[in-house]
DSSP file (Angstrom, degrees, kcal/mol; ACC not computed):
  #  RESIDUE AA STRUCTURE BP1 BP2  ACC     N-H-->O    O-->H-N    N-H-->O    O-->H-N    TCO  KAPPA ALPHA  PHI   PSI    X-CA   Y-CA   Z-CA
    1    1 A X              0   0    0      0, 0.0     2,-0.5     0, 0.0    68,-0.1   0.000 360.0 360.0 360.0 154.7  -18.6   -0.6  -15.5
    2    2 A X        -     0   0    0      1,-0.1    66,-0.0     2,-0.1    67,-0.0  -0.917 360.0-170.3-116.5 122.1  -14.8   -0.3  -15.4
    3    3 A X        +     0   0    0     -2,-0.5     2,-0.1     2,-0.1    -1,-0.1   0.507  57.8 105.2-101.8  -8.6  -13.3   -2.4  -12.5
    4    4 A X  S    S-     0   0    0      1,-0.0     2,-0.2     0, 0.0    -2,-0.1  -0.442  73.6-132.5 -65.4 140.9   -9.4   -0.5  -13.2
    5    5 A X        -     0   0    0      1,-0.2    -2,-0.1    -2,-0.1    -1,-0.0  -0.670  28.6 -94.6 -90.5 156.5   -9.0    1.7  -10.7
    6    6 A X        -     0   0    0     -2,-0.2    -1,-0.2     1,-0.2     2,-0.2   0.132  40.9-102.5 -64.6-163.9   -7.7    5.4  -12.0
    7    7 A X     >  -     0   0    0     -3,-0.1     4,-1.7     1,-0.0    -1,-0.2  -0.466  35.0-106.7 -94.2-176.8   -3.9    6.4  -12.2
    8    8 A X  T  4 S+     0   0    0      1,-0.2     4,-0.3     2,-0.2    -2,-0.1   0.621 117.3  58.6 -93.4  -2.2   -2.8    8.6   -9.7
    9    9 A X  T  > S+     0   0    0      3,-0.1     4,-1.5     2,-0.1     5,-0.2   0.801 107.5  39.3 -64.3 -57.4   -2.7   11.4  -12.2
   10   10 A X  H  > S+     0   0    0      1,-0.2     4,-1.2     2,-0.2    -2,-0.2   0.889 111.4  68.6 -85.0 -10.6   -6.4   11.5  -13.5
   11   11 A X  H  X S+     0   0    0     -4,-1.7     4,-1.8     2,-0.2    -1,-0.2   0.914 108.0  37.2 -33.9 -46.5   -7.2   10.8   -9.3
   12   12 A X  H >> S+     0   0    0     -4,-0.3     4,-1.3     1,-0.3     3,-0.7   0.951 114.8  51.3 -72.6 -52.8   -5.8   14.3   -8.8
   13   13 A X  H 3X S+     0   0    0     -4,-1.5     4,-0.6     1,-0.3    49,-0.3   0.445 110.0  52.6-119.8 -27.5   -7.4   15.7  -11.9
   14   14 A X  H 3X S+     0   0    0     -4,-1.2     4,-0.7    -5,-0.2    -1,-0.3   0.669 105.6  55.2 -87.6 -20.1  -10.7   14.1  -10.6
   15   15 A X  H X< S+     0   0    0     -4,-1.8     3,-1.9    -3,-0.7     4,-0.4   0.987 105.5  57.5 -51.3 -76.0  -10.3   15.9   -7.2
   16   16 A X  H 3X S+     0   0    0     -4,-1.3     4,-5.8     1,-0.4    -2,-0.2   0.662 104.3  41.4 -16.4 -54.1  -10.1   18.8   -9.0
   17   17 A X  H 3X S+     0   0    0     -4,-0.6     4,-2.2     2,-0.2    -1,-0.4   0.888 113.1  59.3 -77.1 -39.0  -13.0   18.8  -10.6
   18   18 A X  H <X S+     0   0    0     -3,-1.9     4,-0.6    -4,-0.7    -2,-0.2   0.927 117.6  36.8 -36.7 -81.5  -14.6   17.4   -7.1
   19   19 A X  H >4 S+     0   0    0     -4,-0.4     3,-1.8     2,-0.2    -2,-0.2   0.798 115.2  52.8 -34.4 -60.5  -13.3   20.5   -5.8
   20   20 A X  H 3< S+     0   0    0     -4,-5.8    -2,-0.2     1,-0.3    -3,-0.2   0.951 109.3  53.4 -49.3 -70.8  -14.0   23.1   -9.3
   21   21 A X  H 3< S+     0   0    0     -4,-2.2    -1,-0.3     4,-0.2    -2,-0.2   0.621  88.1  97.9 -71.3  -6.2  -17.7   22.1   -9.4
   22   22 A X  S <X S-     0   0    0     -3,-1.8     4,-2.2    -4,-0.6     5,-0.2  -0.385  88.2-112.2 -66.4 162.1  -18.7   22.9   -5.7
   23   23 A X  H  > S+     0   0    0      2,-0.2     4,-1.7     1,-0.1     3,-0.1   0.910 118.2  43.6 -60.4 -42.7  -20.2   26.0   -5.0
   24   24 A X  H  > S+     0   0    0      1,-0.2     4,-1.9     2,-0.2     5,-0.3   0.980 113.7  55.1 -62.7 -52.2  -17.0   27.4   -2.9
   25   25 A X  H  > S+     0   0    0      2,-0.2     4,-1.0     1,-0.2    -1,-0.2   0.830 109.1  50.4 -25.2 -43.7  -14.8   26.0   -5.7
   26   26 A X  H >X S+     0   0    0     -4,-2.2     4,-2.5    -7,-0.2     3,-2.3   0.931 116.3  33.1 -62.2 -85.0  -16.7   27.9   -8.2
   27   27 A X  H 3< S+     0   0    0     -4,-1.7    -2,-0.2     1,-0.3    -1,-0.2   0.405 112.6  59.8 -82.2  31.9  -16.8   30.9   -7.0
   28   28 A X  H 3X S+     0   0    0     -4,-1.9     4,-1.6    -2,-0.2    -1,-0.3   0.581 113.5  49.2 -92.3 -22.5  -13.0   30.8   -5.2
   29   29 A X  H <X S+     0   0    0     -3,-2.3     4,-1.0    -4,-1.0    -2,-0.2   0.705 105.9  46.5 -59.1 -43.1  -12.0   30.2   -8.8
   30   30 A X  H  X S+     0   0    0     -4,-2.5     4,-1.5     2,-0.2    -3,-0.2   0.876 117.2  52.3 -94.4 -37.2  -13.9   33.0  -10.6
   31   31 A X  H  > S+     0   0    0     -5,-0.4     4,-2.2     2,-0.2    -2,-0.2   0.956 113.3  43.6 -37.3 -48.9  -12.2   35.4   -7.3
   32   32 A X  H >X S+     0   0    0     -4,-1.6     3,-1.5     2,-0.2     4,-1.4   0.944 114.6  46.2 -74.9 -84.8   -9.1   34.2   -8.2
   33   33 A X  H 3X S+     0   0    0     -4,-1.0     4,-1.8     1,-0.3     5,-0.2   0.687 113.3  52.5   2.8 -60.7   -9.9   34.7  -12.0
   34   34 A X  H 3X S+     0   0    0     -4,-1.5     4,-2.0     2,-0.2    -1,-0.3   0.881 111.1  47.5 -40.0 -65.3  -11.3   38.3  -11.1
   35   35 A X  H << S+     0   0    0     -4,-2.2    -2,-0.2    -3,-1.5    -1,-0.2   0.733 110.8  45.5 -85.1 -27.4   -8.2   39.2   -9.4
   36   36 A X  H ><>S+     0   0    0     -4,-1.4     3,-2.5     1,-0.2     5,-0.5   0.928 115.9  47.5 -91.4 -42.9   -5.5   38.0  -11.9
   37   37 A X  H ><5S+     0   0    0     -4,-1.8     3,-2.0    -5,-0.4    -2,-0.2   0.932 111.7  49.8 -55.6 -43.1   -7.3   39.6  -14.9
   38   38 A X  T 3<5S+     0   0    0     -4,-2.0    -1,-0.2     1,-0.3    -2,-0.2   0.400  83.2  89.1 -84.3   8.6   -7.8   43.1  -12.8
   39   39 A X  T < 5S-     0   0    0     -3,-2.5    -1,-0.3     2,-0.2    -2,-0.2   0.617  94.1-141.4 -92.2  -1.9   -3.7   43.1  -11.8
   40   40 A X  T < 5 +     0   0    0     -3,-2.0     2,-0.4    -4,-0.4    -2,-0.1   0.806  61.9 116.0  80.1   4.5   -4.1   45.0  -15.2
   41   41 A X  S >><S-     0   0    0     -5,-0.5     4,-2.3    -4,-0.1     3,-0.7  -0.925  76.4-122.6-117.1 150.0   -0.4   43.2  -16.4
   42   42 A X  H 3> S+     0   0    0     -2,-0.4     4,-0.9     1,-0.2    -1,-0.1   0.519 115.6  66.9 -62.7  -1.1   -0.1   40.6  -19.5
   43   43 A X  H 3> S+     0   0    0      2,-0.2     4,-2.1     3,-0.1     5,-0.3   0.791 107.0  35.8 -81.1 -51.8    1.4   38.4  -16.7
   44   44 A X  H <> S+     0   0    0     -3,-0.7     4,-2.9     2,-0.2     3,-0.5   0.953 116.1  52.0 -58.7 -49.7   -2.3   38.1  -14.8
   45   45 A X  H  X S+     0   0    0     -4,-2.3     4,-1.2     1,-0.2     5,-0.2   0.943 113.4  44.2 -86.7 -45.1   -4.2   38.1  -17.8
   46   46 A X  H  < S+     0   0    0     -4,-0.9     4,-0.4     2,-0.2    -1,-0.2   0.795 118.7  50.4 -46.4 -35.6   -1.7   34.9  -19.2
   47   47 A X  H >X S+     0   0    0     -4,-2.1     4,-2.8    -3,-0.5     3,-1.7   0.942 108.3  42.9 -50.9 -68.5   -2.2   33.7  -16.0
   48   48 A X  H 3X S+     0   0    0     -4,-2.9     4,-1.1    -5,-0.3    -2,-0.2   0.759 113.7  53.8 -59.2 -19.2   -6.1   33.9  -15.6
   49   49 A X  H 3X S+     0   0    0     -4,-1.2     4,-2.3     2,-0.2    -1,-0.3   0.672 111.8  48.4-108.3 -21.2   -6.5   32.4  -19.3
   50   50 A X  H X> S+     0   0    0     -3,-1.7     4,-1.4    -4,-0.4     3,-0.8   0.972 115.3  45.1 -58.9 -71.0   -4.0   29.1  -18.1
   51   51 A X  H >X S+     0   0    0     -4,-2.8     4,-1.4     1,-0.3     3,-1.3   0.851 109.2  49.5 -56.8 -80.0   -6.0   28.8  -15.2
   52   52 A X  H 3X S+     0   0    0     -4,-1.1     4,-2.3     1,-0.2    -1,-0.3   0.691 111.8  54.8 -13.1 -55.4   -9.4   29.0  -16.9
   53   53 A X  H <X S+     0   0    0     -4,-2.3     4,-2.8    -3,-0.8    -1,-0.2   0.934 109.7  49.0 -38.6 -47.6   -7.9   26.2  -19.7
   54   54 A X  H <X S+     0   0    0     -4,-1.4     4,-4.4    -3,-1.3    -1,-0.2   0.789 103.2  53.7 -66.7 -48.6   -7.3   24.3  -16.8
   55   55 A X  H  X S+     0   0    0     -4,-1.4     4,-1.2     2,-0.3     5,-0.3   0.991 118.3  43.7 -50.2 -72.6  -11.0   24.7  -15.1
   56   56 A X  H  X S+     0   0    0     -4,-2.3     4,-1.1     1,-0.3     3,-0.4   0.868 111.9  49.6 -61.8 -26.5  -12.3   23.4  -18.6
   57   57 A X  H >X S+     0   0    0     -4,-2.8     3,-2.7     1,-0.2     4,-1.9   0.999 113.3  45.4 -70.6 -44.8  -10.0   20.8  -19.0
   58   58 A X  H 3X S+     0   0    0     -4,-4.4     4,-0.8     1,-0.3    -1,-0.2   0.566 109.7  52.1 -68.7  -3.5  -10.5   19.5  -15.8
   59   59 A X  H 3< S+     0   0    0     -4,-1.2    -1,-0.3    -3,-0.4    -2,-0.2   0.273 112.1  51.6 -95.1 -12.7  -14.3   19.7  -15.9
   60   60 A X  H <X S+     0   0    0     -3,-2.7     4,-0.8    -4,-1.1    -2,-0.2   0.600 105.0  53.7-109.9 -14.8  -14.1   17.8  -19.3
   61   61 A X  H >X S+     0   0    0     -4,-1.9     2,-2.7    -5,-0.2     3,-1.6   0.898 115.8  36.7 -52.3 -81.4  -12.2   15.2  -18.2
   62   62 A X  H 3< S+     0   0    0     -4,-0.8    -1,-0.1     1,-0.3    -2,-0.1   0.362 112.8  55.7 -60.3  21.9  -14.4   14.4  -15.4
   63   63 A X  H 3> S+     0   0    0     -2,-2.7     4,-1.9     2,-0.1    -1,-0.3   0.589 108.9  51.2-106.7 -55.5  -17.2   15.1  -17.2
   64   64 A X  H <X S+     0   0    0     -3,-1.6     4,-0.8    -4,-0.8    -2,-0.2   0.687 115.0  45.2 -24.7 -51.2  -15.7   12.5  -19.5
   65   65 A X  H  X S+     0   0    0     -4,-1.2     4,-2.8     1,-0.2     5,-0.3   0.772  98.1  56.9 -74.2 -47.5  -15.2   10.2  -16.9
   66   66 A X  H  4>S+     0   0    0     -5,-0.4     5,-2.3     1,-0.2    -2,-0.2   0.593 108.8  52.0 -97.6   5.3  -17.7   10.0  -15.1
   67   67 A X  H  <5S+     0   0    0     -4,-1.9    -1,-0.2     3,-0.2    -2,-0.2   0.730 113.6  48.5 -82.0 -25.8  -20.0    9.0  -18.6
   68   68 A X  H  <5S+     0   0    0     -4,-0.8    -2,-0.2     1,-0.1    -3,-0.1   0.984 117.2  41.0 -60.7 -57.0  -17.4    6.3  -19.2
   69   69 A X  T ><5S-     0   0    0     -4,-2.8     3,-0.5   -68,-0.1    -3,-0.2   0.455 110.8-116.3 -68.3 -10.8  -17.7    5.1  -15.4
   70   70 A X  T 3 5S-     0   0    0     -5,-0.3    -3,-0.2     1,-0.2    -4,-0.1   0.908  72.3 -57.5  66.9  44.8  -21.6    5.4  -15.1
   71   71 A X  T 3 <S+     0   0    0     -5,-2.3     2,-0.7    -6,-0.2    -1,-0.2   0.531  88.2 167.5  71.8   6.9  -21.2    8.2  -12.5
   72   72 A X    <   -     0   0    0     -3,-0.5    -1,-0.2    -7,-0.2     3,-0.1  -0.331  25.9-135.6 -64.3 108.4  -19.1    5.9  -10.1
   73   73 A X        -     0   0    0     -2,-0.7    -1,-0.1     1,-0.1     2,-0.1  -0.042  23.8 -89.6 -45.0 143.7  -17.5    7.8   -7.2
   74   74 A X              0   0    0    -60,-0.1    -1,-0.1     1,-0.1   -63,-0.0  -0.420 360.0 360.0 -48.6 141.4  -14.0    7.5   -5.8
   75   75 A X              0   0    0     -3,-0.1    -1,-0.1    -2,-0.1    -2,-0.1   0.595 360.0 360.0 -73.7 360.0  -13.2    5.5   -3.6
């Protein structure tokens, strides 16, 4: 087990992911997702495809994490 505490960067970036994998997270994400793709302009759809990287990166970081850390919560 790794006794370093994170930065205050992958903290945020491990919220995130707190947040992305609950059930409202999910599916306030895939609304928001829904909504940007369906404003029907290359500005939504660039949008919705950021924000989707984002979802995966931040779900593979903390995915990442939390096998390096042996599942250990924040504190």
């Amino acid at each position: 087990m790794n006794d370093v505490s994170p930065s205050p960067l992958l903290r945020v970036v491990l919220r995130a992911d707190s947040f992305a994998t609950s059930a409202a997270g999910t599916v306030t994400l895939i609304a928001v997702l829904c909504g940007l793709v369906f404003t029907d302009t290359v500005a939504g759809i660039v949008a919705a495809v950021v924000l989707f990287a984002a979802w995966i990166a931040v779900g593979w970081t903390g995915r990442r994490h939390q096998r390096r850390d042996g599942g250990a919560e924040l504190p």
